[in-house]
C-alpha positions as CSV (number, residue, x, y, z in Angstrom):
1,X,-0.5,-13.6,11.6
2,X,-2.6,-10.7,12.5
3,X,-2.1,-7.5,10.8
4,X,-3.0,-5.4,13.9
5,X,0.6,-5.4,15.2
6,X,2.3,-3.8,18.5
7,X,2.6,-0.3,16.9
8,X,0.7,-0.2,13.8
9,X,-1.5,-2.2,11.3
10,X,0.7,-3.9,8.8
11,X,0.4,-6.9,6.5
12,X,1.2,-8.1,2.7
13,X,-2.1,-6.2,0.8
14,X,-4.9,-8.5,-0.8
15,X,-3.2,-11.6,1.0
16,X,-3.6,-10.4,4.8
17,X,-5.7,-7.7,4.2
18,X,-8.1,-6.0,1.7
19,X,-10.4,-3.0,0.4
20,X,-13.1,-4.5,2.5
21,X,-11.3,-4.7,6.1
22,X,-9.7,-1.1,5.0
23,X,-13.2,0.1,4.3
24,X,-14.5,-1.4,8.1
25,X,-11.7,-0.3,9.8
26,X,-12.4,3.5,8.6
27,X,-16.1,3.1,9.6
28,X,-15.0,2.2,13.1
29,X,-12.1,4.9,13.7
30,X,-14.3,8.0,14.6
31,X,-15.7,6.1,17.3
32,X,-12.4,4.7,18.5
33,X,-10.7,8.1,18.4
34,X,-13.4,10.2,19.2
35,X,-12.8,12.2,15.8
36,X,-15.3,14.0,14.3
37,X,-12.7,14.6,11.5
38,X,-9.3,13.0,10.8
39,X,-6.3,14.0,8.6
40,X,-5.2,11.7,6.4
41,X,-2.2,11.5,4.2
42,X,-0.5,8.0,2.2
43,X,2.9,6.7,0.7
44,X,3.6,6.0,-2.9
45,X,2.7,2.2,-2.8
46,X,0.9,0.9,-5.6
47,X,-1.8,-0.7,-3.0
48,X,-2.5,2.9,-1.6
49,X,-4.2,5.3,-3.1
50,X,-7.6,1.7,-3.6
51,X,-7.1,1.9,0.5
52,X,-7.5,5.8,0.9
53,X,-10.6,5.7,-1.1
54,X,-11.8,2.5,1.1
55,X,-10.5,3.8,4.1
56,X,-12.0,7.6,3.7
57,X,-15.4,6.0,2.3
58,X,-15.6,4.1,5.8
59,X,-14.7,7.4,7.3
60,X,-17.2,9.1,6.0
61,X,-20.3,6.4,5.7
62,X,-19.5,7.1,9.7
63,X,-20.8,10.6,9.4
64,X,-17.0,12.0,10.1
65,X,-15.4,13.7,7.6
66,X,-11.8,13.9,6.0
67,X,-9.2,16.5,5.6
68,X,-6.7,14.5,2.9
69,X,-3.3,15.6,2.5
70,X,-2.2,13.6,-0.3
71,X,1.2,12.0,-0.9
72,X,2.7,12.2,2.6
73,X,5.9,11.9,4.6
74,X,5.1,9.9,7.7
75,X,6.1,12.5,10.3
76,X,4.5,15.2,7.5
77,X,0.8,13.7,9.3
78,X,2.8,13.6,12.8
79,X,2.8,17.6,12.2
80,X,-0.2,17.9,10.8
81,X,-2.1,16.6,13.5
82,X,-0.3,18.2,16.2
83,X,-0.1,21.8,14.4
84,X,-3.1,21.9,13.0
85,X,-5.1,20.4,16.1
86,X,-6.6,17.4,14.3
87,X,-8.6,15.0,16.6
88,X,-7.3,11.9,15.1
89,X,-5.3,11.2,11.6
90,X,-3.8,7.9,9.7
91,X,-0.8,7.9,7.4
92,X,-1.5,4.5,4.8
93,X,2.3,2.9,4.6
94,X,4.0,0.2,5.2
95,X,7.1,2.1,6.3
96,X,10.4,0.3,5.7
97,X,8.3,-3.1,4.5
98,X,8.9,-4.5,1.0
99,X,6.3,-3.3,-1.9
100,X,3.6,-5.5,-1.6
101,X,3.1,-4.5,2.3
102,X,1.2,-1.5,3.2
103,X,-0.6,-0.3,6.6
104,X,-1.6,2.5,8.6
105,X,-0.2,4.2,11.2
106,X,-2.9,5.9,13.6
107,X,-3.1,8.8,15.6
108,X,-5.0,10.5,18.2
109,X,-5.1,14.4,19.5
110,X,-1.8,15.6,19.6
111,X,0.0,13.0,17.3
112,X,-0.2,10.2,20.4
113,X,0.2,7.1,18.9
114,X,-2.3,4.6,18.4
115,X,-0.8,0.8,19.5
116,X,-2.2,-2.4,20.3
117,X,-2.6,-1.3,23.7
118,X,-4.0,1.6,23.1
119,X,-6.7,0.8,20.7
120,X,-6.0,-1.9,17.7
121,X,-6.8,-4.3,19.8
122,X,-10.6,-2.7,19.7
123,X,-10.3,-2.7,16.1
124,X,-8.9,-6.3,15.6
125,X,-11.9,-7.9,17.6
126,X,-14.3,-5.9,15.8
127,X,-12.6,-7.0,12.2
128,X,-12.7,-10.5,13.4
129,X,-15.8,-10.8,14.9
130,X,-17.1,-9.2,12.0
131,X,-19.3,-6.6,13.5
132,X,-20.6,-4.2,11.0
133,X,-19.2,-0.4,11.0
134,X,-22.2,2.5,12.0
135,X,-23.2,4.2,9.5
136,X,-24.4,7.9,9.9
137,X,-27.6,9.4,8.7
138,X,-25.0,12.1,6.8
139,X,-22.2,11.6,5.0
140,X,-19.0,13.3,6.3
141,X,-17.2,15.7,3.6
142,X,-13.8,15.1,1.9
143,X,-11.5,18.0,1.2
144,X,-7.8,17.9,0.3
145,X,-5.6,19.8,2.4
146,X,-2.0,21.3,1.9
147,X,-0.1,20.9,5.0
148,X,3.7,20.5,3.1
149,X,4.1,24.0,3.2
150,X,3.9,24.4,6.8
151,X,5.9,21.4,7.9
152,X,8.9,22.9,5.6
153,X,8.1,26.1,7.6
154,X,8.9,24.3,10.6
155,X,11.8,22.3,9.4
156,X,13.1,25.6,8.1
157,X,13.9,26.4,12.0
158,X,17.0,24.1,11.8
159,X,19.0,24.8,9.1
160,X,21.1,22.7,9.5
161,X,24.3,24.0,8.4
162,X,26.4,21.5,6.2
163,X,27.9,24.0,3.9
164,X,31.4,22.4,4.4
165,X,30.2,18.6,3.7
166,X,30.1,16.4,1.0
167,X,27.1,14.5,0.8
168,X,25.3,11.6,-0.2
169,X,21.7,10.6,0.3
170,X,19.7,7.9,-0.5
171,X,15.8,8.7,-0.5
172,X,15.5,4.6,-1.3
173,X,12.8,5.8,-3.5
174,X,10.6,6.7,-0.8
175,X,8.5,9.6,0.6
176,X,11.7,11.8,1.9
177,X,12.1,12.7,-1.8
178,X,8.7,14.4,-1.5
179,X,10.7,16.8,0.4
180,X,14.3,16.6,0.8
181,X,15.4,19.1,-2.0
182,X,13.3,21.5,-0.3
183,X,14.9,21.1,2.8
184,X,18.8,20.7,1.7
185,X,18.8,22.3,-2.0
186,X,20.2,21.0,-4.5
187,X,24.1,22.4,-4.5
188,X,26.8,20.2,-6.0
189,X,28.3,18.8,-3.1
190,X,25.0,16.8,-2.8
191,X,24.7,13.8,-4.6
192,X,21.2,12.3,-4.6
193,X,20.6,8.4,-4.7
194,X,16.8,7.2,-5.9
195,X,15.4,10.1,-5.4
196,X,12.0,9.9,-7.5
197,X,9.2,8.4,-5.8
198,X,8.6,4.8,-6.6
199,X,6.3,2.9,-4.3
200,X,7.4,-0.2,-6.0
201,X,11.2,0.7,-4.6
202,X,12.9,-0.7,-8.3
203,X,16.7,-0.5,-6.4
204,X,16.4,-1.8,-3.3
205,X,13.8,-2.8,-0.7
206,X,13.0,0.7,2.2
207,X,15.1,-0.9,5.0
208,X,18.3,1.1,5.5
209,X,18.7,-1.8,8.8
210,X,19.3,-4.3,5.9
211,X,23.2,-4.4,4.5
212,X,22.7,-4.9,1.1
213,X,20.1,-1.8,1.1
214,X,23.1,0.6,1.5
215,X,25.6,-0.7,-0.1
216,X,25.0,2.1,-3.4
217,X,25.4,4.5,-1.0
218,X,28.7,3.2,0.6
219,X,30.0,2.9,-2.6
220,X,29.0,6.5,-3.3
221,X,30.4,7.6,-0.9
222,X,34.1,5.7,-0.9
223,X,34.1,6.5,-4.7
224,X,33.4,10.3,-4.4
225,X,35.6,11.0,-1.6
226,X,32.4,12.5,0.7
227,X,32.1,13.4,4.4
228,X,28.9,11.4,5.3
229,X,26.4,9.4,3.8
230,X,22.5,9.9,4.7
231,X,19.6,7.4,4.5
232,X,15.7,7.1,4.3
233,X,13.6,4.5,4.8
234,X,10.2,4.2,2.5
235,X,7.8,7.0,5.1
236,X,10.8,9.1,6.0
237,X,10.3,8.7,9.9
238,X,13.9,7.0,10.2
239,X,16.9,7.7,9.3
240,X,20.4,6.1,9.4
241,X,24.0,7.3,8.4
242,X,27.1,6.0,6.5
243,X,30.9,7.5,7.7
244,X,33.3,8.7,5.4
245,X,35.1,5.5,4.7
246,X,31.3,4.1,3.9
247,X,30.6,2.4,7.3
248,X,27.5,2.1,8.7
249,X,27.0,3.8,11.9
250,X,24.7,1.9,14.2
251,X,21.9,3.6,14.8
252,X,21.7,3.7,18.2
253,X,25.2,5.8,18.5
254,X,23.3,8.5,17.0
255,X,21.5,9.2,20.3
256,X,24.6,10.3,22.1
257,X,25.9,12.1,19.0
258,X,22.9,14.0,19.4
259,X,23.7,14.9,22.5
260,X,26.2,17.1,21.4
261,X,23.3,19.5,19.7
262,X,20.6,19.2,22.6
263,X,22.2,19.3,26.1
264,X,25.2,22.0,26.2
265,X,21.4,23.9,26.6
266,X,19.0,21.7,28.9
267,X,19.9,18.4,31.1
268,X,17.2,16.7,30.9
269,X,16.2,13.0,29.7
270,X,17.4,11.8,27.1
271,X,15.0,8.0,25.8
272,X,16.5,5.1,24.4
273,X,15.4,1.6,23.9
274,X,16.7,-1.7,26.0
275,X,19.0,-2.4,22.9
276,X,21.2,0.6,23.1
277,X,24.5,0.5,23.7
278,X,26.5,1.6,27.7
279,X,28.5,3.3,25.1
280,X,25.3,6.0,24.7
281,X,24.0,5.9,28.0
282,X,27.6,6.8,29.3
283,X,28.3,9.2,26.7
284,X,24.7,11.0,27.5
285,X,25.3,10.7,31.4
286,X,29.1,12.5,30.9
287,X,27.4,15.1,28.7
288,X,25.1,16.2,32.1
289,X,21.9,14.3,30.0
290,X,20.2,11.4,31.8
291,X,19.1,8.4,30.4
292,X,16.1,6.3,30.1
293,X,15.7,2.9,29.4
294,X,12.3,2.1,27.7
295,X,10.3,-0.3,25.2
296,X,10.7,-0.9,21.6
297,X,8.4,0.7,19.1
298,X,7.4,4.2,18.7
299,X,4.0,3.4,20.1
300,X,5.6,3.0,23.2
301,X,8.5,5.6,23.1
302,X,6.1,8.6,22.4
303,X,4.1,8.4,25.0
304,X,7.0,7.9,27.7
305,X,8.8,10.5,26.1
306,X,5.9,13.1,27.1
307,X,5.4,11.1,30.5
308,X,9.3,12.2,31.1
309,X,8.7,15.5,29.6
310,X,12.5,14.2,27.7
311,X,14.3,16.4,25.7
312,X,14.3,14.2,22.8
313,X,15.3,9.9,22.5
314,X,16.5,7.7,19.6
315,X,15.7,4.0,18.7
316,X,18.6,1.3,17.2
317,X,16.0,0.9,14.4
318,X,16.5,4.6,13.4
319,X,14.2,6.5,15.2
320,X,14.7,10.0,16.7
321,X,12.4,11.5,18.8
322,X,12.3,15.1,19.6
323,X,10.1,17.2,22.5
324,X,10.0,20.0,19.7
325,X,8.8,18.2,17.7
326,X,5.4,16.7,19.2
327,X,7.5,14.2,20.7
328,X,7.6,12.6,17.7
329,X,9.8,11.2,15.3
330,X,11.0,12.6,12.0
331,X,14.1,11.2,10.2
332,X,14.9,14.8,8.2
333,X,14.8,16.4,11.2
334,X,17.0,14.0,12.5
335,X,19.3,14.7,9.6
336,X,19.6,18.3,9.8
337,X,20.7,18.5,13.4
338,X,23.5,14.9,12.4
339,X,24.3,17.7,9.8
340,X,24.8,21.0,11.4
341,X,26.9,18.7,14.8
342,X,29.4,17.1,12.0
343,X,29.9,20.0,10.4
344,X,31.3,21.5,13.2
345,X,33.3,19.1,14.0
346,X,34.8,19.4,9.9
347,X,35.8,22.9,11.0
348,X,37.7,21.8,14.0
349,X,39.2,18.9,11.8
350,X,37.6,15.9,12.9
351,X,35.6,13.5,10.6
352,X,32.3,11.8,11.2
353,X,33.9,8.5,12.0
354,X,35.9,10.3,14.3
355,X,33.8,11.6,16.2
356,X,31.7,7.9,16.3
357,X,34.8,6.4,17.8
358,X,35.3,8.7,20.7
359,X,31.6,7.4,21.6
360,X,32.4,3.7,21.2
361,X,33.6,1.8,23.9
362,X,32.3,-1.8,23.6
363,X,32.1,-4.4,21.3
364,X,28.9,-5.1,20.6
365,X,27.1,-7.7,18.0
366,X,24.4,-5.4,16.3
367,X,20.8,-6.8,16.0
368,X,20.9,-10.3,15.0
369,X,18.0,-12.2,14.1
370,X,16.9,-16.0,14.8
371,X,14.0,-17.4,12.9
372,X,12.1,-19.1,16.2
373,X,8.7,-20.3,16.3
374,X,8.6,-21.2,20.4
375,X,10.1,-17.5,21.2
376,X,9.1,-17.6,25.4
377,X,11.0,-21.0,25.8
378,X,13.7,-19.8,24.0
379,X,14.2,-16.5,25.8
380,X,13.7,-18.5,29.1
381,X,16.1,-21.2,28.4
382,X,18.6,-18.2,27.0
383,X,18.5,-16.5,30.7
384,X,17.8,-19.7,32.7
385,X,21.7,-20.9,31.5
386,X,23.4,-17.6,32.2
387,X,21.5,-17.5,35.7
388,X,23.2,-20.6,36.2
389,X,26.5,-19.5,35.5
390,X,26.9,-16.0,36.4
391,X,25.9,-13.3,38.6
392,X,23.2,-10.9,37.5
393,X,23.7,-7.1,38.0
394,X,20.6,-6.0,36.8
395,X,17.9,-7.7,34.9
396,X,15.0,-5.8,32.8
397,X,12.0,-8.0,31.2
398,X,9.8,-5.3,30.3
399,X,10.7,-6.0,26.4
400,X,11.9,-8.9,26.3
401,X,14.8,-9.7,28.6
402,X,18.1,-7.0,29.2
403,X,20.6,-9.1,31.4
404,X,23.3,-7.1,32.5
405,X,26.9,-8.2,34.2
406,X,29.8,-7.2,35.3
407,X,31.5,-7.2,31.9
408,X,28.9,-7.4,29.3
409,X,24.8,-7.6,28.5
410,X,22.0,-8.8,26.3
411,X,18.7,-8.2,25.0
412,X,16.7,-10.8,24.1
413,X,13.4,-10.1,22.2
414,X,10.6,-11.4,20.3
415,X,9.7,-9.5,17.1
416,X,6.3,-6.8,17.2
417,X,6.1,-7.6,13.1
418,X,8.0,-10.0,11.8
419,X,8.5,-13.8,12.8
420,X,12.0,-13.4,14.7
421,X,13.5,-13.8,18.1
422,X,15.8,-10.7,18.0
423,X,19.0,-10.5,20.0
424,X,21.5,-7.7,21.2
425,X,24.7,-8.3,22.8
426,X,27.6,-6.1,23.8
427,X,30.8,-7.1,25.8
428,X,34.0,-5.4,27.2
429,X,36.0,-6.6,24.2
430,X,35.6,-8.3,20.8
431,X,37.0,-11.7,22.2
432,X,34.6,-11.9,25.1
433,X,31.8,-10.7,22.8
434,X,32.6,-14.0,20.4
435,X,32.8,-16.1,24.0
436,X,29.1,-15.0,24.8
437,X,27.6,-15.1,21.2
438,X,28.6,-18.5,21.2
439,X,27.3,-19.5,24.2
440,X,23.6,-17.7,23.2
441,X,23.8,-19.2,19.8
442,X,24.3,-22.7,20.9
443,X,21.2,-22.4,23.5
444,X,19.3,-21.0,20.6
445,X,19.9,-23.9,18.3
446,X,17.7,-26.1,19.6
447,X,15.2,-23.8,18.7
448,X,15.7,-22.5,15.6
449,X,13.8,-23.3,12.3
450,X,15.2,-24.4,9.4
């Protein structure tokens, strides 16, 4: 499987990729992003700081040079690039991945996303056809750079006020640790969970999608007694929640619970992907927002989000996306504004899971994951049965396939990085939900590895 992937580059390190291939793809990003110097900043993997000195070597054998800001947050280089008016940048992580991944997320002008479309597809033919990197008469220079300072500047415009909650967050032992004390403090009604960087993630894997990765905080939270529960993933660019009784809150009814902070002042659009729930898109649409349906993948969702000039968007997997904020996405500033909204709503009386049910008005199955080799037939047979057997109101197949009907929908996807056909279905009622699932999961059979 290739490591140049629908939104990033991403593979297990010194099995799909190595030193060498980070060292060529370096010497071929000035040319690709037109960079005479790039910012670059990296996780706490144990891979990453052998591909930053690959990576900036290949930079700089290219005659550009390199502005290195260290251990990194994600949406930290996101800023810097933007801010600081950087003609291209790379953050070296894996994201939510387990330890022996790592990858790079790249960027061009502005913090515009570099995708598949948009550019890894240059690099992956010149990797594979093994063309050899230019190399410049001069050597570019390497300087380290602080740009944390100034990104907790900016963060430091929401404050987020949670004075009334009781907290718990889990930093999953990833990069929001770099920063999250700064940014919240460290008063007692905060309890921390893994909150020293670890890039080989010693208490659970970086994936706050994946049940058993939250249960410590659930049980934090039912055994303290707190308000809310808050999650990082492993580069701090998502973020997920837990209510008081230590459920998770899918992620995607975080969008319209956002709403509550962003459009009592503008009434603009509001992104989402083709998974999210009608209880968001309602929600947003009662709230004067309007709602736009749009790919998977961040890649993707930034660029439409400045197409649409939206006020901000969200993701299921976690993702929050903010027209403030470059258009891009940062899961503390996600946090703070989750923060400052519930803890308004604890003045008024109302709890977190509350305030989620008032917002909920479907059953729906969450993201469930089939391991499926012949993905296209399988997606075709899934839609050529329910063709057959019941109108269509709408139909979208611009990631995967959204079939929508009178009574309930679903999203039927192939995975960008990992070896799954993804599905999402929703339904007027929990009994009709089961009725479907059934239905999807016997088509699917057929199909399905073992």
């Amino acid at each position: 499987m290739s490591i140049f992937k629908a939104y990033d580059i991403r593979g297990i390190y010194d099995h799909d990729w190595d030193r060498d291939v980070a060292y060529r793809i370096g010497g071929f990003l000035p040319a690709l992003l037109e960079a005479p110097l790039l910012l670059v900043g990296h996780d706490a993997r144990i891979s990453s700081p052998e591909i930053l000195q690959a990576l900036t070597d290949g930079i700089r054998d290219a005659g550009a040079a390199v502005h290195c800001a260290g251990l990194a947050t994600t949406p930290m280089i996101y800023f810097g690039t933007a801010h600081f008016d950087y003609p291209g940048s790379v953050q070296i992580t894996a994201s939510h991945n387990a330890r022996e991944y790592n990858g790079l997320k790249i960027s061009r002008a502005g913090s515009l996303p570099v995708g598949y479309d948009a550019g890894l597809v240059i690099l992956e033919r010149q990797i594979r056809q093994g063309t050899t990197p230019p190399r410049a008469p001069r050597r570019g220079s390497f300087q380290t750079v602080d740009i944390r300072g100034a990104y907790l500047d900016f963060l430091s415009r929401y404050p987020g006020r949670f004075s009334r909650l009781r907290l718990g967050v889990d930093c999953s032992n990833g990069m929001a640790a770099l920063l999250i004390k700064d940014v919240l403090g460290t008063d007692e009604n905060i309890a921390y969970l893994y909150d020293e960087i670890d890039g080989t993630f010693p208490h659970h894997e970086p994936n706050p999608l994946v049940a058993e990765n939250i249960r410590d905080l659930q049980r934090l939270v039912v055994d303290r007694g707190l308000d809310m529960g808050v999650i990082f993933d492993g580069d701090g660019d998502r973020v997920m929640f837990v209510d008081e009784a230590g459920r998770f809150i899918p992620p995607d009814l975080i969008i319209a619970l956002l709403g509550e902070h962003f459009l009592p002042r503008e009434k603009g659009w509001v992104l989402h992907d083709i998974r999210t729930s009608l209880s968001v898109t309602e929600r947003i649409r009662e709230m004067g927002g309007k709602p736009y349906m749009w790919k998977v993948g961040h890649a993707y969702a930034k660029r439409k989000m400045r197409e649409l000039d939206a006020v901000y968007g969200g993701e299921l997997a976690g993702h929050y996306y903010f027209r403030e904020f470059f258009y891009c996405d940062s899961g503390i500033l996600a946090a703070l504004l989750v923060l400052d909204i519930v803890n308004k709503a604890k003045e008024e009386g109302q709890t977190l899971s509350g305030m989620i049910k008032r917002i909920v008005r479907y059953a729906c199955s969450g993201e469930i994951n089939f391991r499926i080799a012949r993905k296209r037939e399988a997606m075709a047979k899934v839609t050529e049965y329910f063709r057959a057997r019941q109108e269509v109101r709408s139909f979208y197949d611009f990631d995967g396939f959204r079939m929508e009907f009178d009574d309930w929908w679903f999203n039927i996807r192939p995975s960008n990085t990992e070896p799954y056909l993804r599905l999402v279905c929703e339904a007027a009622d929990q009994d009709l939900l089961a009725e479907k699932l059934r239905a999807i999961r016997a088509v699917l059979a057929e199909f399905e590895e073992a």
